[in-house]
DSSP file (Angstrom, degrees, kcal/mol; ACC not computed):
  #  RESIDUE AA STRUCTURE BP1 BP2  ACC     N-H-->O    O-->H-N    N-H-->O    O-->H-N    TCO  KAPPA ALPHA  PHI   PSI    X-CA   Y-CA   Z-CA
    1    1 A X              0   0    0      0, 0.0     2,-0.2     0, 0.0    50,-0.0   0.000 360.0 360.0 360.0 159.9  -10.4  -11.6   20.2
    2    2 A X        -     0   0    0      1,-0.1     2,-0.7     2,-0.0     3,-0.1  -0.643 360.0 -96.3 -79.4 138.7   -9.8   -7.6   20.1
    3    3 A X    >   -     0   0    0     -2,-0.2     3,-1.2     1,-0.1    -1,-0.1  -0.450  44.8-167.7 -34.7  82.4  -12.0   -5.5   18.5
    4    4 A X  G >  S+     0   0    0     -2,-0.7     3,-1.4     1,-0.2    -1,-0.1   0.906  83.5  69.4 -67.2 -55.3   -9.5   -5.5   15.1
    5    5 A X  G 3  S+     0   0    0      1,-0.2    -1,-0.2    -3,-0.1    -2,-0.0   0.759  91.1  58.0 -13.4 -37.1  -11.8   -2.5   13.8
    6    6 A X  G <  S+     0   0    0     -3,-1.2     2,-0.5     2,-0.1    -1,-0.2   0.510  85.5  86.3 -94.3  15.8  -10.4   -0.1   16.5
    7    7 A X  S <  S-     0   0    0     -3,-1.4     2,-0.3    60,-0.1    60,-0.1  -0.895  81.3-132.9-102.9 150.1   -6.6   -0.5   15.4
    8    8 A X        -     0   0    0     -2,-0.5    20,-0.4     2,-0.0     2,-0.2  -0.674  18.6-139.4 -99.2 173.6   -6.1    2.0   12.8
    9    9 A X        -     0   0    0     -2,-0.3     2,-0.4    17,-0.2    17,-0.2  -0.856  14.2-164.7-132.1 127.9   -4.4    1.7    9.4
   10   10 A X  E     -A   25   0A   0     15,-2.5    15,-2.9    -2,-0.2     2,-0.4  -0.962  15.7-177.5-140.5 123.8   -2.2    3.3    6.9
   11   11 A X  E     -A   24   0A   0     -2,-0.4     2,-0.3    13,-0.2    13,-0.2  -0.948   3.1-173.9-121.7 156.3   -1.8    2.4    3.5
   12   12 A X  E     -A   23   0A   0     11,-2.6    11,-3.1    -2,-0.4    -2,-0.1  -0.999  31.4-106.5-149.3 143.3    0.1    3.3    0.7
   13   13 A X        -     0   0    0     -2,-0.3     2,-0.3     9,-0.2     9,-0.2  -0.174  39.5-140.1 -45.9 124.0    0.7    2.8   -3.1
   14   14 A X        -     0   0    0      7,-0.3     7,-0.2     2,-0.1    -1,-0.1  -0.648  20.6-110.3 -93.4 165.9    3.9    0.8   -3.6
   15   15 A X      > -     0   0    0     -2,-0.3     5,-1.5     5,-0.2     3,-0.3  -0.159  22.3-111.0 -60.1 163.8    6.2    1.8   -6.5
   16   16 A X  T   5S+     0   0    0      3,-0.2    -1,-0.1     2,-0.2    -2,-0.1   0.290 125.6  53.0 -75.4  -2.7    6.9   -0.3   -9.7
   17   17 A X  T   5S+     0   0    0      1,-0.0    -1,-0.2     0, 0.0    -3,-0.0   0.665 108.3  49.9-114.2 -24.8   10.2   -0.8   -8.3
   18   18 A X  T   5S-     0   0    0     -3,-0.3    -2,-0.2     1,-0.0    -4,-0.0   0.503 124.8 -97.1 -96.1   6.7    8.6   -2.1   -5.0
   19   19 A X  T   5 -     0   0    0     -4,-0.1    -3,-0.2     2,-0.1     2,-0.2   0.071  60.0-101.0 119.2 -33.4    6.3   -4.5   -6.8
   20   20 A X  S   <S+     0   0    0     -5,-1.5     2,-0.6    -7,-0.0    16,-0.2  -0.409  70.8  64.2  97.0-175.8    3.5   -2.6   -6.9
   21   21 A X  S    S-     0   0    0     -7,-0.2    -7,-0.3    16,-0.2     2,-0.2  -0.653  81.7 -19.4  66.0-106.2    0.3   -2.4   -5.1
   22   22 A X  E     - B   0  36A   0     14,-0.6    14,-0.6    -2,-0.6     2,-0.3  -0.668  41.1-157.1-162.3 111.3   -0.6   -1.5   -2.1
   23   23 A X  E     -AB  12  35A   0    -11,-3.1   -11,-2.6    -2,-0.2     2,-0.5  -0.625  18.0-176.9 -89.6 135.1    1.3   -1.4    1.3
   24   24 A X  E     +AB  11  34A   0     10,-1.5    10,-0.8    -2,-0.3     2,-0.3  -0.954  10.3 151.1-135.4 124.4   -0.7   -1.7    4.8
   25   25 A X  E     -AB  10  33A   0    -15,-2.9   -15,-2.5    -2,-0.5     2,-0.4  -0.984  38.0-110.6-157.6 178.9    0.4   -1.5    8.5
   26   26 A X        -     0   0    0      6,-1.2     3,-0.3     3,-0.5     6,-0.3  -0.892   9.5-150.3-126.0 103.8   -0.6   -0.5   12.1
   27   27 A X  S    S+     0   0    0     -2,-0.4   -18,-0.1     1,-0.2    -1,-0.1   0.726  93.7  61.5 -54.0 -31.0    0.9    2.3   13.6
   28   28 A X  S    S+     0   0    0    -20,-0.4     2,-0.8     1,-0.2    -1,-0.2   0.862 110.6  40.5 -61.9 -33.8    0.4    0.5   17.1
   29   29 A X    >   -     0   0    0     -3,-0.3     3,-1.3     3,-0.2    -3,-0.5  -0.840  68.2-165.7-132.0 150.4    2.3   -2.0   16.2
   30   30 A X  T 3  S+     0   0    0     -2,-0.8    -1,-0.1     1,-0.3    -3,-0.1   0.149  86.6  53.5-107.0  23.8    5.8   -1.8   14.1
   31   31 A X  T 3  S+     0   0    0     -5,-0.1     2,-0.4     1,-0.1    -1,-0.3   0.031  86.5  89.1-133.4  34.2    6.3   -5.2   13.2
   32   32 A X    <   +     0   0    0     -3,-1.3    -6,-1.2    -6,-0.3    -3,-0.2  -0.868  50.2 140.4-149.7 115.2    3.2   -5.8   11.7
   33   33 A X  E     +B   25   0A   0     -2,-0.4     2,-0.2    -8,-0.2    -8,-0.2  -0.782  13.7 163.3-138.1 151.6    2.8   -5.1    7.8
   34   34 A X  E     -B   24   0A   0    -10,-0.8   -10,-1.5    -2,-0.2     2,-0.2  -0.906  11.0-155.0-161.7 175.9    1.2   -6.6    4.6
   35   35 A X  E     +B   23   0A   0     -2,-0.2     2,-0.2   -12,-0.2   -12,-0.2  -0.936   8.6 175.5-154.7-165.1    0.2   -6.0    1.0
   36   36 A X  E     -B   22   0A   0    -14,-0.6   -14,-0.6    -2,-0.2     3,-0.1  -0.954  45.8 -92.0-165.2-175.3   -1.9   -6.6   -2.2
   37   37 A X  S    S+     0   0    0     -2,-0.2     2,-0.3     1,-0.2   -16,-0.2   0.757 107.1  23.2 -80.0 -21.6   -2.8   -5.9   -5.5
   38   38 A X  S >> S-     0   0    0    -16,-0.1     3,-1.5     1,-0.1     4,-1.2  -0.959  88.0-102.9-140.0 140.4   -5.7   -3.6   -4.6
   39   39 A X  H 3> S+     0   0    0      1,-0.3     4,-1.5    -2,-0.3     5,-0.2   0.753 122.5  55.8 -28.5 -42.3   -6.6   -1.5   -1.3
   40   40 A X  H 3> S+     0   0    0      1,-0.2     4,-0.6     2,-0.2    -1,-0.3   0.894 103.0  45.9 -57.2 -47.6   -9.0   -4.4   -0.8
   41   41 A X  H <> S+     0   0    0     -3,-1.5     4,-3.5     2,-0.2     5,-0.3   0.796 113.7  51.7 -66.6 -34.4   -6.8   -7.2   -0.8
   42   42 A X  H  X S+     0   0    0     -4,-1.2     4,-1.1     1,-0.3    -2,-0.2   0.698 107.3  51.2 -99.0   0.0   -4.3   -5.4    1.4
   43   43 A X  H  X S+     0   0    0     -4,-1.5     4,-0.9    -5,-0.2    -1,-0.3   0.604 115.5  42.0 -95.3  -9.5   -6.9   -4.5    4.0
   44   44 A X  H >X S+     0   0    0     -4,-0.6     4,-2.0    -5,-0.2     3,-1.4   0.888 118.2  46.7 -76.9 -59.5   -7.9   -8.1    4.0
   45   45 A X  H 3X S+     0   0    0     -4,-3.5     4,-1.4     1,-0.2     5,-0.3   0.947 115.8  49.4 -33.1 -52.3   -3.8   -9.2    3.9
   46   46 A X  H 3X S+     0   0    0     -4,-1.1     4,-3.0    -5,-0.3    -1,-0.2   0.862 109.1  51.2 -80.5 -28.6   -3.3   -6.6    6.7
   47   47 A X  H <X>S+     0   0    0     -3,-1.4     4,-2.0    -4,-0.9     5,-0.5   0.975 109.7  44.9 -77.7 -29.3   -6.1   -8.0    8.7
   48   48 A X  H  <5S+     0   0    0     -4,-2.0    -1,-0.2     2,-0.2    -2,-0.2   0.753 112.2  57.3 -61.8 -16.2   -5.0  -11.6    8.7
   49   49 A X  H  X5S+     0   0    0     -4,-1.4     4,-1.8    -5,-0.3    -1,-0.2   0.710 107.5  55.2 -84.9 -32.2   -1.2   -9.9    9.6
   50   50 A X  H  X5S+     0   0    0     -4,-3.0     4,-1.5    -5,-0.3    -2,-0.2   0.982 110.1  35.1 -59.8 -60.2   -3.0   -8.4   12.6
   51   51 A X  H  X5S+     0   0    0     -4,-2.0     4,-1.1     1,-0.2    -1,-0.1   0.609 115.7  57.9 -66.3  -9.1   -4.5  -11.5   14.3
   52   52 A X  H  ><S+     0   0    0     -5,-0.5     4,-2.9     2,-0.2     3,-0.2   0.967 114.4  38.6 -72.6 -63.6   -1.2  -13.4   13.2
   53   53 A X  H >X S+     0   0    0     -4,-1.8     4,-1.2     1,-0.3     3,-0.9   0.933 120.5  49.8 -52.5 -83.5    1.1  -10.3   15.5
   54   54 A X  H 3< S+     0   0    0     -4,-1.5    -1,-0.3     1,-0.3    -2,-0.2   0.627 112.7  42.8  -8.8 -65.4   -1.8  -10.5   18.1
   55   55 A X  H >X S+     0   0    0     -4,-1.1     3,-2.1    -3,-0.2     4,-1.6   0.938 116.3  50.5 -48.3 -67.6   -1.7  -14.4   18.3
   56   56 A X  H XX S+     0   0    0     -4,-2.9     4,-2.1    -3,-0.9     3,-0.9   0.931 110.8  48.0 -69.8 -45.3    2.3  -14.3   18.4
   57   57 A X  H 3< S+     0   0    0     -4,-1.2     5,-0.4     1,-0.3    -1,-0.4   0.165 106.2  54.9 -53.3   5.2    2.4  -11.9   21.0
   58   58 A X  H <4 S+     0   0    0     -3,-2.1    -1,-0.3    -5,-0.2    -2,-0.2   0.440 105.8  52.5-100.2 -31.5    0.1  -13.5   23.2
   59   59 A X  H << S+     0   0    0     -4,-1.6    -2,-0.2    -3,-0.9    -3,-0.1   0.780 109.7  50.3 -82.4 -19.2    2.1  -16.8   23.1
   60   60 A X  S  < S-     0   0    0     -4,-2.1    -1,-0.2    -5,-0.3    -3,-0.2   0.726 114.7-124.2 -86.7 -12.6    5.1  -14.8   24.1
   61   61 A X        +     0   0    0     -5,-0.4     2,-0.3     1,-0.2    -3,-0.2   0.874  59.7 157.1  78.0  13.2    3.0  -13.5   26.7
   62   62 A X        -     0   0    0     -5,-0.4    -1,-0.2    -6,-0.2    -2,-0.1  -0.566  48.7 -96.7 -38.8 109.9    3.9  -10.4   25.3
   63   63 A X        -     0   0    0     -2,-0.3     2,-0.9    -3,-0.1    -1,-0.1  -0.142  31.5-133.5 -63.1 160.5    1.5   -7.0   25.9
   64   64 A X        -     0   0    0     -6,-0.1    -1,-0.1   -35,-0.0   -35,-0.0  -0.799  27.1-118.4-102.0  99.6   -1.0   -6.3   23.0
   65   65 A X        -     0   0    0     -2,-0.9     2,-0.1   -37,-0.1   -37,-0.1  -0.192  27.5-114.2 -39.0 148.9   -0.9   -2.6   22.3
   66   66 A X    >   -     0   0    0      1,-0.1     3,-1.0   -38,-0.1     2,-0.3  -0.328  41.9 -90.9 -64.7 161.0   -4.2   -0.7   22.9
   67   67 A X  T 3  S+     0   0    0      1,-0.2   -60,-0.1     2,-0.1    -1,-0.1  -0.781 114.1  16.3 -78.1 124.0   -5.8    0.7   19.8
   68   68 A X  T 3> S+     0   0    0     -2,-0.3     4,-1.2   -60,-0.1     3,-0.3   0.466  83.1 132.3 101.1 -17.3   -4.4    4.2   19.4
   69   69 A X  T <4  +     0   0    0     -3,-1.0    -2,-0.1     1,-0.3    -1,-0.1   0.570  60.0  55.6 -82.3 -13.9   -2.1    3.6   21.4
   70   70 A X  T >4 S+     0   0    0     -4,-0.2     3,-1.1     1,-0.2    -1,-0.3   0.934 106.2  59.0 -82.1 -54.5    0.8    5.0   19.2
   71   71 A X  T 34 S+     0   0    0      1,-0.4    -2,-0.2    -3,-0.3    -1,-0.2   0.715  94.8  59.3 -68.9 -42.1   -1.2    8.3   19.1
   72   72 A X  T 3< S+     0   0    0     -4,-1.2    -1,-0.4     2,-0.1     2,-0.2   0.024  78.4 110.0 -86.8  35.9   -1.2    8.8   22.6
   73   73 A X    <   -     0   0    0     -3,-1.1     2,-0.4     0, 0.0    -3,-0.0  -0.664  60.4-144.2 -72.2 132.1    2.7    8.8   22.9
   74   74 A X        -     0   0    0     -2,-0.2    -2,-0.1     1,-0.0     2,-0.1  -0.902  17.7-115.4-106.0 150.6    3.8   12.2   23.7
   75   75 A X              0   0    0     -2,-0.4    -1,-0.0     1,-0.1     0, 0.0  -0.400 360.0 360.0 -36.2 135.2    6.9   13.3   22.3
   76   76 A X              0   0    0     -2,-0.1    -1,-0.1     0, 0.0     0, 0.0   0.288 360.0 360.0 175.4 360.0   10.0   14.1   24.3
């Protein structure tokens, strides 16, 4: 399995409106999102939403973004 550690991470407080908690996703990859009640839970949720994307994209035979990979995008 990929080194899960080397994908970065973004979380954010959800609204009362939005449920609450705590929102996490992967800037490498844009379909893969989670949450929780607590920053904790949603970096555990978010990792189990990582190997899930990973997994599905490997049966599609689908590439697996690099870690980072988003970052090194230039603009244009």
């Amino acid at each position: 399995m990929d080194i899960l550690d080397d994908y970065p991470y973004e979380i954010r407080p959800l609204t009362p409106d939005e449920g609450g908690g705590f929102l996490i996703s992967y800037p490498d990859f844009s379909i893969c999102i989670s949450d929780g009640e607590t920053v904790e839970e949603a970096i555990v949720n978010g990792r189990d939403a990582l190997i899930a994307t990973i997994e599905a994209l490997r049966a599609e035979n689908l590439p697996v973004p690099a870690p980072h990979s988003r970052q090194n995008r230039k603009a244009g």
